[in-house]
C-alpha positions as CSV (number, residue, x, y, z in Angstrom):
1,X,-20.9,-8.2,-50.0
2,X,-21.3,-12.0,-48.6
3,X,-22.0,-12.7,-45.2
4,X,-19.2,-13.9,-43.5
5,X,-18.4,-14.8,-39.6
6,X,-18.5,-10.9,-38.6
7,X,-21.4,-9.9,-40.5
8,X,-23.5,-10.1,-37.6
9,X,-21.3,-10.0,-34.7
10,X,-22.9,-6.9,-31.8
11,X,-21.7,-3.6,-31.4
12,X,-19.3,-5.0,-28.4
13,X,-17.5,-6.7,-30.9
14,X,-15.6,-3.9,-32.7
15,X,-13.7,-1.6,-31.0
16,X,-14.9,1.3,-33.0
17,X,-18.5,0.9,-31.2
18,X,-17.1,-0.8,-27.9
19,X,-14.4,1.9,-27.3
20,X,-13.8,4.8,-29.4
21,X,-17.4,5.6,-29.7
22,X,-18.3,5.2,-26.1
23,X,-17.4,7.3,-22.8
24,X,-14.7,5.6,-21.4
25,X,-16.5,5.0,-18.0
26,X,-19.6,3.4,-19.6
27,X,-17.5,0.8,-21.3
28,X,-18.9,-2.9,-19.8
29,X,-17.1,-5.9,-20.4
30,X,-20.1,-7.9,-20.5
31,X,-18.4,-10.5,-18.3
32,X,-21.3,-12.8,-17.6
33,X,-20.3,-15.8,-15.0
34,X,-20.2,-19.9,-16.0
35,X,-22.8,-20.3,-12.9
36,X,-24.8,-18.4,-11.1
37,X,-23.7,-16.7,-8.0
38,X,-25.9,-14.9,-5.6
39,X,-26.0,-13.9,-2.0
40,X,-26.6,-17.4,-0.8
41,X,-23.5,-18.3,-2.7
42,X,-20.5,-19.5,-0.2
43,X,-17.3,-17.8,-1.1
44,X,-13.2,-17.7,-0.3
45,X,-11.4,-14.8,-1.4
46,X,-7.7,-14.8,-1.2
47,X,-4.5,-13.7,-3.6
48,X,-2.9,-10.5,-3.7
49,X,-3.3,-7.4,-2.0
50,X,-6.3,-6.3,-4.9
51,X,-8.1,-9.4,-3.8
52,X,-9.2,-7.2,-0.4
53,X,-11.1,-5.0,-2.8
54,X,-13.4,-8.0,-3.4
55,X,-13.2,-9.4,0.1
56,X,-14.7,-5.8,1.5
57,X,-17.8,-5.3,-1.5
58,X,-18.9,-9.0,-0.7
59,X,-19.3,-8.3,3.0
60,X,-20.6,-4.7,2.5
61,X,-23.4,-5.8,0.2
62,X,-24.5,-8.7,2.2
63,X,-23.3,-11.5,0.3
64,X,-21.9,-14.8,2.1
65,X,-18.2,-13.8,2.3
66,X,-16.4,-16.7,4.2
67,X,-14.0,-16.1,7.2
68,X,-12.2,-18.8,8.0
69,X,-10.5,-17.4,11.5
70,X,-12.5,-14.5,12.9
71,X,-10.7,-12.1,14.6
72,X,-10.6,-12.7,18.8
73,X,-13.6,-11.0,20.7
74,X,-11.4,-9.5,23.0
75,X,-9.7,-7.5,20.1
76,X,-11.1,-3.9,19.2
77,X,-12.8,-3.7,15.8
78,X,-10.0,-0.8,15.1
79,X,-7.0,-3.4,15.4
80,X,-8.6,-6.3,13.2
81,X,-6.7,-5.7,9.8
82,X,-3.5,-5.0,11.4
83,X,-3.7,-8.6,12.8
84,X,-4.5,-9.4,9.3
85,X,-8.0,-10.4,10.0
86,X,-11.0,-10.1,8.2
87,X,-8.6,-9.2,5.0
88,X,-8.7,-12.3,2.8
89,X,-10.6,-15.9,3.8
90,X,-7.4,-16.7,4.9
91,X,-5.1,-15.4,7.7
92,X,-2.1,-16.2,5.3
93,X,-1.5,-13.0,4.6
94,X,-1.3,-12.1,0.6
95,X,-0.8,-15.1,-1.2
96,X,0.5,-13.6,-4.6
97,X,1.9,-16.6,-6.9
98,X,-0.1,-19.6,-7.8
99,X,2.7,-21.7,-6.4
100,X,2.5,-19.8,-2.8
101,X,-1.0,-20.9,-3.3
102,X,-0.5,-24.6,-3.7
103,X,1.9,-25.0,-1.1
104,X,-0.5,-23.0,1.5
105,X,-3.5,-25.5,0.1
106,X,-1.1,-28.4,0.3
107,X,-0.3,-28.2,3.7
108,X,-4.1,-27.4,4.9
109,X,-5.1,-30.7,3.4
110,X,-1.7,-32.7,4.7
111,X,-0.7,-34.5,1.7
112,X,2.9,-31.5,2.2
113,X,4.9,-31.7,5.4
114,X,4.6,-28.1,6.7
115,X,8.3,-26.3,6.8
116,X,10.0,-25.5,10.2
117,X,11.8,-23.0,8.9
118,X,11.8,-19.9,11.1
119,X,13.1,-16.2,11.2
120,X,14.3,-15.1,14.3
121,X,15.0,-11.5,15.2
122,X,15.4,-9.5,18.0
123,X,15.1,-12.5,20.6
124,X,11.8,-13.2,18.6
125,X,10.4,-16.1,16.4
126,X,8.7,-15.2,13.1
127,X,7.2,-17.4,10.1
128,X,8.9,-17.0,6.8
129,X,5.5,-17.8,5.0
130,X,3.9,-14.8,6.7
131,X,6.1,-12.5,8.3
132,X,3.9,-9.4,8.8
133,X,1.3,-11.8,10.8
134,X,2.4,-9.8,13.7
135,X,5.1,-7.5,14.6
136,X,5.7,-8.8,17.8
137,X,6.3,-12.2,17.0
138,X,6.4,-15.4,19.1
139,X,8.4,-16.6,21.8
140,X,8.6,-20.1,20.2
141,X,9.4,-22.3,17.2
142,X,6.2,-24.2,18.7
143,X,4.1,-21.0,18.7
144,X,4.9,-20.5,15.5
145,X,3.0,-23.9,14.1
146,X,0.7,-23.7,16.9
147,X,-0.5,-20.6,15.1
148,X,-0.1,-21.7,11.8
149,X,-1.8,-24.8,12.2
150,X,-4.7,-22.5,13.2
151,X,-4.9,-21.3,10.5
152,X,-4.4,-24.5,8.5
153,X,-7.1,-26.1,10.0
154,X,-9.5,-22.9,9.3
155,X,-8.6,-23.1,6.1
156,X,-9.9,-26.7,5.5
157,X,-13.1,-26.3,7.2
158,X,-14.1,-23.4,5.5
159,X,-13.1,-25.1,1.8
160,X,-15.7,-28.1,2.6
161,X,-18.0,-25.7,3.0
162,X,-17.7,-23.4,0.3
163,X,-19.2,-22.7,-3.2
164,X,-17.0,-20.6,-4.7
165,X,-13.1,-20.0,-4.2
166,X,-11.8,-17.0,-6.0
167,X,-8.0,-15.6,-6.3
168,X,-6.4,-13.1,-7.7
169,X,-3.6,-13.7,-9.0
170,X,-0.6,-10.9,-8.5
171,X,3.1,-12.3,-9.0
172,X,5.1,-14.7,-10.8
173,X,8.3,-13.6,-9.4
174,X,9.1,-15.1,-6.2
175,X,12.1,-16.5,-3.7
176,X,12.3,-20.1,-2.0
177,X,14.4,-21.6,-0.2
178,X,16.7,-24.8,-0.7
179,X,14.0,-26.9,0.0
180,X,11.7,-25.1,-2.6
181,X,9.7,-23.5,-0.2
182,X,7.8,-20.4,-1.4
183,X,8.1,-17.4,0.7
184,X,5.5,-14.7,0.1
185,X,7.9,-11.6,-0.4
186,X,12.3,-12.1,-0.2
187,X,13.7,-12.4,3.2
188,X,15.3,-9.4,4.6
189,X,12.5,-6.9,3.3
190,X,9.9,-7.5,5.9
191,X,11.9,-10.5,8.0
192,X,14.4,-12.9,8.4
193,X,18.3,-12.0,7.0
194,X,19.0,-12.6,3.2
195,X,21.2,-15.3,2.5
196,X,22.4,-15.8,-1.3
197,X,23.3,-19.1,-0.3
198,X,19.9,-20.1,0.9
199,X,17.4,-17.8,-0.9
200,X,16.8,-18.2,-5.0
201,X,14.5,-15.9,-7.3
202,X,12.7,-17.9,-9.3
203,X,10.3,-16.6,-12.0
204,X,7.2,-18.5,-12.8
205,X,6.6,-19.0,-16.6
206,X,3.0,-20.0,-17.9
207,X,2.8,-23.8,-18.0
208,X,4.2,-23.3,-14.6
209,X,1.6,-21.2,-13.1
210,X,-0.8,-22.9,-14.7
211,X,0.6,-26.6,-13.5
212,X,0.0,-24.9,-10.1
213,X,-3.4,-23.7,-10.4
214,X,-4.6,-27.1,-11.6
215,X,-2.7,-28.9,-9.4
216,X,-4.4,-27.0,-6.5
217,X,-7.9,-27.0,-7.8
218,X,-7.7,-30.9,-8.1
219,X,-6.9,-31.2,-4.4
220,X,-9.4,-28.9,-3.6
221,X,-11.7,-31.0,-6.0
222,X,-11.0,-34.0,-3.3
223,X,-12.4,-32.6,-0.4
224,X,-15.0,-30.6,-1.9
225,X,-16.3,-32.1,-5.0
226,X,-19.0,-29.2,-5.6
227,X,-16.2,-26.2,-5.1
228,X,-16.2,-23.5,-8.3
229,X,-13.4,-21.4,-8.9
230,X,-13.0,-18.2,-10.0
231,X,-9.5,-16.5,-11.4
232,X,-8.7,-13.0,-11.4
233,X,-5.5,-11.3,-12.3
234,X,-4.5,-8.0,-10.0
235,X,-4.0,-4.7,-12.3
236,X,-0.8,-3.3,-10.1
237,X,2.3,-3.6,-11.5
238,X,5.2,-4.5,-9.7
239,X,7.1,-2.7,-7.0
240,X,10.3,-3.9,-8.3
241,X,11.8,-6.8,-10.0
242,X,14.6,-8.7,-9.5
243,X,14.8,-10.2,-12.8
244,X,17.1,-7.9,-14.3
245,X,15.1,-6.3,-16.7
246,X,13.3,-3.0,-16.7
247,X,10.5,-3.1,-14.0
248,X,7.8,-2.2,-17.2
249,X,9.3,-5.3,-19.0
250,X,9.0,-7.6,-15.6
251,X,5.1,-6.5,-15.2
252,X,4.6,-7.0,-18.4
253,X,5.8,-10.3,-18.8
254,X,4.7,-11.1,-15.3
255,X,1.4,-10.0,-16.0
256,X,0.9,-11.5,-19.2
257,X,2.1,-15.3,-17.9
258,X,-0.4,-14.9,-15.3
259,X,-3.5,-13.6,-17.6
260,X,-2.8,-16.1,-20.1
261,X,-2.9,-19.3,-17.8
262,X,-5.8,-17.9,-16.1
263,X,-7.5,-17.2,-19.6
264,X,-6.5,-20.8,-20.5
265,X,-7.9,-22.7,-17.4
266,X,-11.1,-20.5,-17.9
267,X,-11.5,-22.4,-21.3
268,X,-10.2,-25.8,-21.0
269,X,-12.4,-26.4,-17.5
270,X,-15.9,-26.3,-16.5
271,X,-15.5,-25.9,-13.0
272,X,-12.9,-22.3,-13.4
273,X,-13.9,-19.0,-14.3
274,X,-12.4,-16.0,-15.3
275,X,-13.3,-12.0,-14.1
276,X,-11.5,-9.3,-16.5
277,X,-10.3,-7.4,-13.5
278,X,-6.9,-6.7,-15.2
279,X,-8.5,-5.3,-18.4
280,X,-10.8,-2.8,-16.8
281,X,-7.6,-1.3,-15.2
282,X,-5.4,-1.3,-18.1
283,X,-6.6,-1.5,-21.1
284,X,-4.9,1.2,-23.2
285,X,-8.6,2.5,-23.9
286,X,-8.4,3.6,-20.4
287,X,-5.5,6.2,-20.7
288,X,-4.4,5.2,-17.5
289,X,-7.6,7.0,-15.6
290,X,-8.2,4.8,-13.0
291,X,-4.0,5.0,-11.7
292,X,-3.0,7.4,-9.0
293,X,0.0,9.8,-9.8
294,X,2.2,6.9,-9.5
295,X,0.8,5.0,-12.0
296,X,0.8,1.7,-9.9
297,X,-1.8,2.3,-7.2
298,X,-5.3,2.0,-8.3
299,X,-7.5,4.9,-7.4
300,X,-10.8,4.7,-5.5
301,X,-12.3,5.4,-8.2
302,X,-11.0,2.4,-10.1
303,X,-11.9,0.3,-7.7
304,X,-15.7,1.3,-8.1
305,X,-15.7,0.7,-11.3
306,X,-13.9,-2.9,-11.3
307,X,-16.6,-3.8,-8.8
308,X,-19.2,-1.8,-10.4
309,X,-19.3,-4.7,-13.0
310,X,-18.3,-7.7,-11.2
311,X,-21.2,-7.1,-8.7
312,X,-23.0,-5.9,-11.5
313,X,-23.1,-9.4,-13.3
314,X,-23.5,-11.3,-10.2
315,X,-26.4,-10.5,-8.2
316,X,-27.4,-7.1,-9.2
317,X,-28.3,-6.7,-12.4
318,X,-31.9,-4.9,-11.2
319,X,-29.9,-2.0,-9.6
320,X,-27.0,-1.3,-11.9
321,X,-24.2,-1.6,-9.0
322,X,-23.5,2.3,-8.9
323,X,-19.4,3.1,-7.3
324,X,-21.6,4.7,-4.4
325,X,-23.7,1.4,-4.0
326,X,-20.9,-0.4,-4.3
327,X,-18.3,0.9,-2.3
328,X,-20.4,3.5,0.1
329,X,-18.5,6.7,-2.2
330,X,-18.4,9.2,-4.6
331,X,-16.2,8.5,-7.0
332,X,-16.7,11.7,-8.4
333,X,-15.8,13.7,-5.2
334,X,-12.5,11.6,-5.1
335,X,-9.4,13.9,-4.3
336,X,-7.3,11.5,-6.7
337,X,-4.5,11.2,-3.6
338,X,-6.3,7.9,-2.5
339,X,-3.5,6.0,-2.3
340,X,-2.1,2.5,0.2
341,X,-2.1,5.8,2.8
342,X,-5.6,6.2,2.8
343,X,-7.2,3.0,1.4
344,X,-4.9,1.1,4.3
345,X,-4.5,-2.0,1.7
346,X,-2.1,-4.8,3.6
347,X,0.3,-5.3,1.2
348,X,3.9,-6.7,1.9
349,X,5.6,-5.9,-1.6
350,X,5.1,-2.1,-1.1
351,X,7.9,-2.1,1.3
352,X,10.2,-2.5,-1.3
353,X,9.4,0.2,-3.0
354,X,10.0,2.8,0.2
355,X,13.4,0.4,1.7
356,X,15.6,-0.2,-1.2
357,X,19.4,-2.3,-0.9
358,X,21.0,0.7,-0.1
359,X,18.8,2.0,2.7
360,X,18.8,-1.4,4.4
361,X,21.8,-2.5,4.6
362,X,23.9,0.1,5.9
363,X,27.5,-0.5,5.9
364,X,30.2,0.6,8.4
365,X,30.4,3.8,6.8
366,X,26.8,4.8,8.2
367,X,25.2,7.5,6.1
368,X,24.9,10.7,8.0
369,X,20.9,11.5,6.9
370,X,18.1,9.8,8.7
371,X,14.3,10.5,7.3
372,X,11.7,10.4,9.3
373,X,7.9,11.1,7.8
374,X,5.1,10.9,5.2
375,X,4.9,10.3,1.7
376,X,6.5,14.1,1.4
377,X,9.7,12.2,3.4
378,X,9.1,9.9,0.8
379,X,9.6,12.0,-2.3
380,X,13.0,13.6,-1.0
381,X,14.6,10.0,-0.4
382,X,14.0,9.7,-4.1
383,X,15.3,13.3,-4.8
384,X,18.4,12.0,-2.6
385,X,17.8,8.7,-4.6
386,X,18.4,10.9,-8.0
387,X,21.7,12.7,-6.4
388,X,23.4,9.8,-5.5
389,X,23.5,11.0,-1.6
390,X,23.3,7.7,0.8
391,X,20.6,8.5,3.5
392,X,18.4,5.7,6.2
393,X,14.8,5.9,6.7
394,X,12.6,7.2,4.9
395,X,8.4,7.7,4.5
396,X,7.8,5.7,7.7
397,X,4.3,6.3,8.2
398,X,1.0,7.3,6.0
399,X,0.2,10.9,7.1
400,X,-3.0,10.2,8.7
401,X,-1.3,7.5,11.2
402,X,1.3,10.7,12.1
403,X,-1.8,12.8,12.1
404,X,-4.3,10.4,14.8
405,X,-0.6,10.0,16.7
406,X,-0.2,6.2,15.9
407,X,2.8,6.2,17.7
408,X,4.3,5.4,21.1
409,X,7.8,7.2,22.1
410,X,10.6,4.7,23.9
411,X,12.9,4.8,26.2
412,X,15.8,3.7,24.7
413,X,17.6,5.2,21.8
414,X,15.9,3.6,19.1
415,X,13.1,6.7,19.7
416,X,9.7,5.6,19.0
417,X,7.2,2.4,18.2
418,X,4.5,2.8,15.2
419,X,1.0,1.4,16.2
420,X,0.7,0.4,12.2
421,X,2.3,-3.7,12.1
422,X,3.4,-2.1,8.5
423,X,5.1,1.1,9.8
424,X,6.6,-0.4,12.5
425,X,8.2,-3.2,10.8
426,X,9.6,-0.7,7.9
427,X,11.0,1.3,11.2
428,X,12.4,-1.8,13.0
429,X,14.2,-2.2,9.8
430,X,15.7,1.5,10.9
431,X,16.7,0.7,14.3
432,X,18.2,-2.8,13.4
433,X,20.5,-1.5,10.5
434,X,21.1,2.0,11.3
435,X,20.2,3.5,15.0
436,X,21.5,0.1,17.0
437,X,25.7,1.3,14.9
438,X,24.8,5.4,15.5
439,X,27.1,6.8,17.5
440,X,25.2,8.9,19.6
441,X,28.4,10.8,21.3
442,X,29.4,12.5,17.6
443,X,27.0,15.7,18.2
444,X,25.4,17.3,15.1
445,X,27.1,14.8,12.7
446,X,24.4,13.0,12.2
447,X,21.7,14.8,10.7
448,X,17.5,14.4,10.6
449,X,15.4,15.2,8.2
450,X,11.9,15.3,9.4
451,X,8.4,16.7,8.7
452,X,6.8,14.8,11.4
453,X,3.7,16.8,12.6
454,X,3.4,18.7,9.4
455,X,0.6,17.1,8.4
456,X,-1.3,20.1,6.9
457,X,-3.6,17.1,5.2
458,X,-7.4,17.8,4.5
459,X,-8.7,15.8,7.9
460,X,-6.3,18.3,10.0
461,X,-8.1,21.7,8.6
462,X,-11.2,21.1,6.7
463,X,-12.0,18.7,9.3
464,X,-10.9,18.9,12.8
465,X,-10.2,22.8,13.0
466,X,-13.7,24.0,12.4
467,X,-15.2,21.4,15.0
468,X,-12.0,22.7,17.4
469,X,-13.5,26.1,16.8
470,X,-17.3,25.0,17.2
471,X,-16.1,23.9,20.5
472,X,-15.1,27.2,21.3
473,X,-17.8,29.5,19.4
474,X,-21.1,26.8,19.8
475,X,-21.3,26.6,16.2
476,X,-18.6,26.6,13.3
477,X,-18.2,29.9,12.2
478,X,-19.7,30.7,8.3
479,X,-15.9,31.8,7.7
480,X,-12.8,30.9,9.8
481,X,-11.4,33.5,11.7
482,X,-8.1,33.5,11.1
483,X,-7.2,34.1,14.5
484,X,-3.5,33.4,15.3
485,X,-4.2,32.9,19.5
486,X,-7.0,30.5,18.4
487,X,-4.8,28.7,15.3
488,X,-2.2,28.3,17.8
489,X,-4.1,26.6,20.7
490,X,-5.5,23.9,17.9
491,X,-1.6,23.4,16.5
492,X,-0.4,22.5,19.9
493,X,-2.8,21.1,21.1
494,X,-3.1,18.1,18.4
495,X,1.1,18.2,18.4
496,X,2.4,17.5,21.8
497,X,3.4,13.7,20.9
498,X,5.2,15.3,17.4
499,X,7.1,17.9,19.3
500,X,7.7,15.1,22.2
501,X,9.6,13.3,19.1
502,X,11.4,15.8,17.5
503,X,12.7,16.7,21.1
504,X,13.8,13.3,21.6
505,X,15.8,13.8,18.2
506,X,17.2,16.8,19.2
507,X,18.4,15.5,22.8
508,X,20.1,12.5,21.3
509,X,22.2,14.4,19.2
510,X,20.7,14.7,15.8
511,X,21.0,18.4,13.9
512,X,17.7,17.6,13.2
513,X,15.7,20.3,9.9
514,X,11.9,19.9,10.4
515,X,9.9,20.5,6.8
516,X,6.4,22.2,6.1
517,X,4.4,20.6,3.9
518,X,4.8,22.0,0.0
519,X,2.7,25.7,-0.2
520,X,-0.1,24.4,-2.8
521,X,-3.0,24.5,-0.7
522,X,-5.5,25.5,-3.4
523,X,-8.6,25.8,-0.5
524,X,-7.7,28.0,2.2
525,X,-4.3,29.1,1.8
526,X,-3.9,31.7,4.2
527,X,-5.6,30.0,6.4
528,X,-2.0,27.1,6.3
529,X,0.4,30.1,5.8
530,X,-0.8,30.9,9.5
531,X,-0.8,27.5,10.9
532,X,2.9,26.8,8.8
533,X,3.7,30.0,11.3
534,X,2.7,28.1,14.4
535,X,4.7,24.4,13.5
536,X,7.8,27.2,12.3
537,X,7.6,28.4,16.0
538,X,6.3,25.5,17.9
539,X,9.1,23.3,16.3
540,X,11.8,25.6,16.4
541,X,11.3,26.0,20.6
542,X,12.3,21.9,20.2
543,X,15.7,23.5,19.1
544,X,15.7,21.9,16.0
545,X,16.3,23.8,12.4
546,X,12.7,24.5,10.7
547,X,12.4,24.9,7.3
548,X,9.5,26.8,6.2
549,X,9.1,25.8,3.1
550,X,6.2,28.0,2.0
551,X,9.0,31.2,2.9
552,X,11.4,29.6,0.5
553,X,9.5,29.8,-1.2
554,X,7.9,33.3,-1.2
555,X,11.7,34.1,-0.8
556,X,11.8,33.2,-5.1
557,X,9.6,35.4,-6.0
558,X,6.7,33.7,-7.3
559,X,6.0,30.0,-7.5
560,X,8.0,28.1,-10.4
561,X,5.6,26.5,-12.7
562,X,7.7,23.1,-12.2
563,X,6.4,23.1,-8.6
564,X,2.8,22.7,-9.8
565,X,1.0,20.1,-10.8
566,X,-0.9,20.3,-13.8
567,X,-4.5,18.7,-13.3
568,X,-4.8,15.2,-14.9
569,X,-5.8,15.6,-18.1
570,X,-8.9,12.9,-18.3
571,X,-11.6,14.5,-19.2
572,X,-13.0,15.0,-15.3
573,X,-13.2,17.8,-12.8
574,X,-10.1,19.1,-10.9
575,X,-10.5,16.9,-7.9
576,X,-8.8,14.5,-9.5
577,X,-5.5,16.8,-9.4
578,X,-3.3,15.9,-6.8
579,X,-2.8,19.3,-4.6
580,X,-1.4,17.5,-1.3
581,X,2.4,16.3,-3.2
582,X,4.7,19.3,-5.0
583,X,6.3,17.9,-8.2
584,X,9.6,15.9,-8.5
585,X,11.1,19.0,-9.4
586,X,9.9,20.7,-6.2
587,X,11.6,18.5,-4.2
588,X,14.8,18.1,-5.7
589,X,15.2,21.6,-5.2
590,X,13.7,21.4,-1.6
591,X,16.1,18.9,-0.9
592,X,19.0,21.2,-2.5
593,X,18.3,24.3,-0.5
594,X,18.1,21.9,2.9
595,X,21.7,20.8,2.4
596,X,23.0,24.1,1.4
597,X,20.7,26.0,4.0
598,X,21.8,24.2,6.6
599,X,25.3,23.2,5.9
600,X,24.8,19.6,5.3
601,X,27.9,17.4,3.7
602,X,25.9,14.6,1.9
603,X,27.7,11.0,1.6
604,X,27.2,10.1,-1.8
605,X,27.3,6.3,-3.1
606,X,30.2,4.8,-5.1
607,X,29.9,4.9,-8.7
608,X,27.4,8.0,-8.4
């Protein structure tokens, strides 16, 4: 045979040898960067809520991560990222289009007049261009730019002194306003009321997003001449679209506008780069591995890897960038539930996946459910989602916040304040649109579906049980003693505030049903059929309905195979499984028995 262009092309060339032939979790993209960066190397990090991934392995392996506006000294270490510091370079919040980008870079540098534009809420001021800065918000119109032109200013100084500016890109969906202002996420999911007449969607195609990114990078250019960008392109897909197709069509096309201007300002300039973020994720060689159950989320696991490589190629080449170097894990002891619970990512656009139209905006036919909880909470608002039964609230809070008590109760009837900026804006949401219209007076018509205090999650009885017990015993016993005077000391003990709140329910009027948590403990499960005891009789003293869902269960006989999920099949160990979350089917029929248990006439949407 002749030679010919792919005669002598390397092994990473072909996909046989690059990806059929190799473990999937050895596969290296070889990405090699256009200059070299190092720990002396200056560098902004800003763009969508997978850009924090990069932010936090810069600054835990010592390289010059640049923070424009450090957090107060006065402000505890614990409260930083809920104030949105130390997140991005930026205190903008996520910045997820390339035109957000612009308009953020354009007003730092003052050749854009700043909006004025203002959300205002509950006798309080808020900024449309970051309305999750702070749940509080100000007292001002003037406070407002005061605080933005903070940030403005921080945002300058730190770009004439950096090296290297990388974003991610996430988006190219977005709304503005008359004025073609760019808000980061629609108004009237976080802030502000939703106006037809004011607010447009607009969807970014390629030579848009890439006009943008140019456009930006030339201003830059002008202040600091020496300034290097790097592009990357976030692997989640969207939350949801509002472009009218099917959400897998929207990410696709979304995704694909935004990976092809970044691929084509990688090639056509000297001074831009581009990091294969996206590909590592999902490539189809992958199978999906590094996803969590959802298939949106990016594991831990996946995030080790991604910066595996990119840390890799930069500065650490000698020592092979292991996840556990990398990130301070083991990927492999990963219980594949790592999710925006755990990981405590800051990320805007989630909240539309948890407060969808028909939650929001209640109309004056209130539903009669209200949801209160986890991610389990979570999971039956989509089983009510799949009946057609109209419901308000939802999975307010990530289990560990319910868990460390991140919550304050109030005196008034809107019942309790989150600690999280996140869950207590998705709860606002609650009070504002629901709770302020309840009519308190119509007893047991309004009903509460809660499993707030549950919590049977690893930290609760791996964790804190055995050192509750080593308080008691000196040491932690070799096996725990399932002793039911000792369980139920611990159980009340860490669920005063829980029952406090479920009282609270009860007292106001709601027929309120408190859930266990799903019975598929695979480590220790007599050990939580004893403690679901406890919460059934703690909880039930509150004078609210308990359902024990692990005697429902028992109650059937044996557990249906649909309630169990089947470990991932991926070619690791069973850690991977998630054993926290029952199946879809499980809580459809959860949700079933609960309404026919308990006597609950559902309100069903029109048209369903």
């Amino acid at each position: 045979m002749s030679d010919n262009p792919y005669s002598d092309l390397p092994s990473y060339a072909f996909w046989k040898t690059a990806v059929s032939e190799t473990d999937l979790k050895w596969i290296n993209l070889r990405w090699q960067p256009k200059t070299a960066i190092d720990r002396k190397t200056k560098i902004i990090t800003v763009g969508s809520c997978f850009a924090q991934h990069i932010s936090k392995a810069l600054k835990e392996n010592g390289f010059c991560w640049i923070d424009s506006e450090p957090a107060p000294t006065e402000l505890p270490v614990t409260e930083h990222t809920k104030h949105n510091y130390g997140v991005f370079s930026f205190r903008t919040g996520n910045i997820y289009t390339a035109g957000l980008l612009k308009q953020w870079i354009l007003w730092a540098i003052g050749t854009e007049e700043q909006s004025r534009e203002y959300f205002f809420d509950n006798g309080q001021f808020f900024d449309p261009f970051r309305p999750s800065l702070t749940v509080n918000g100000f007292s001002s119109l003037e406070k407002i730019l005061i605080a933005r032109q903070t940030t403005l200013s921080a945002i300058f100084n730190s770009i004439l002194h950096a090296d290297l500016f990388i974003f991610t890109l996430g988006l190219t969906e977005a709304w503005r306003n008359k004025d073609g202002r760019i808000y980061p996420i629609c108004p009237g999911t976080v802030r502000g009321t939703f106006s037809p007449d004011d607010h447009h969607f607009h969807n970014f195609n390629e030579h848009e997003v890439r006009r943008d990114l140019a456009e930006t990078f030339d201003a830059l250019l002008k202040i600091n001449p020496n300034l290097r960008f790097l592009l990357t392109v976030s692997p989640v897909p969207l939350t949801a679209t509002a472009s009218g197709q099917h959400v897998i069509s929207a990410t696709t096309y979304s995704k694909s506008v935004l990976r092809s201007a970044a691929g084509y300002l990688s090639q056509t300039r000297s001074d831009t780069d581009y990091f294969p973020s996206f590909e590592l994720i999902t490539a189809p060689a992958f199978k999906g591995l590094f996803y969590e159950k959802n298939m949106r989320v990016v594991s831990s696991e996946g995030v080790a890897f991604v910066m595996k490589q990119f840390l890799g190629a930069i500065d650490l080449k000698e020592n092979a960038a292991t996840p556990e170097a990398v990130l301070g894990v083991k990927a492999a002891e990963s219980t594949g539930t790592e999710n925006n619970e755990s990981e405590k990512d800051i990320c805007d656009d989630i909240i539309l996946e948890a407060w969808s139209n028909k939650v929001l905006h209640c109309s004056a036919e209130l539903p009669n459910i209200l949801l209160i909880g986890d991610s389990h909470i979570g999971k039956i608002a989509a089983a009510l989602d799949e009946q057609g039964i109209r419901y308000a609230g939802g999975g307010i809070m990530s289990s560990l916040d319910w868990f460390d008590g991140q919550f304050e109760l109030r005196k008034d009837n809107y019942i309790f304040d989150a600690t999280s900026p996140e869950a207590n804006v998705r709860w606002d949401q609650v009070c504002t649109n629901y709770l302020a219209k309840l009519d308190f007076k119509a007893i047991n018509s309004n009903i509460c579906i809660t499993n707030v205090g549950a919590n049977t999650i690893t930290p609760s009885v791996s964790g804190l049980l055995p050192q509750f017990l080593t308080a008691i015993f000196g040491k932690t016993p070799n096996k725990i003693n399932i002793n039911l005077s000792l369980i139920w000391a611990y159980v009340q003990r860490s669920r005063v505030k829980h029952l406090m709140l479920v009282r609270k329910l009860v007292d106001l009027g709601f027929k309120v049903v408190w859930v266990t948590d799903p019975p598929i403990q695979v480590k220790n499960p007599e050990l939580h059929g004893v403690i679901d005891l406890v919460l059934e009789e703690l909880f039930t003293q509150t004078g609210c309905n308990v359902m024990n869902a692990r005697k429902w269960v028992a109650e059937l006989g044996v557990l249906p195979s649909s309630f169990q999920r089947p470990e991932m099949d991926i070619g690791v160990d069973r850690n991977f499984a998630d054993f926290h979350h029952g199946t879809a089917d499980y809580y459809q029929q959860l949700t079933k028995e609960i309404l026919n248990r308990y006597s609950i006439e559902p309100q069903y949407r029109k048209g369903d």
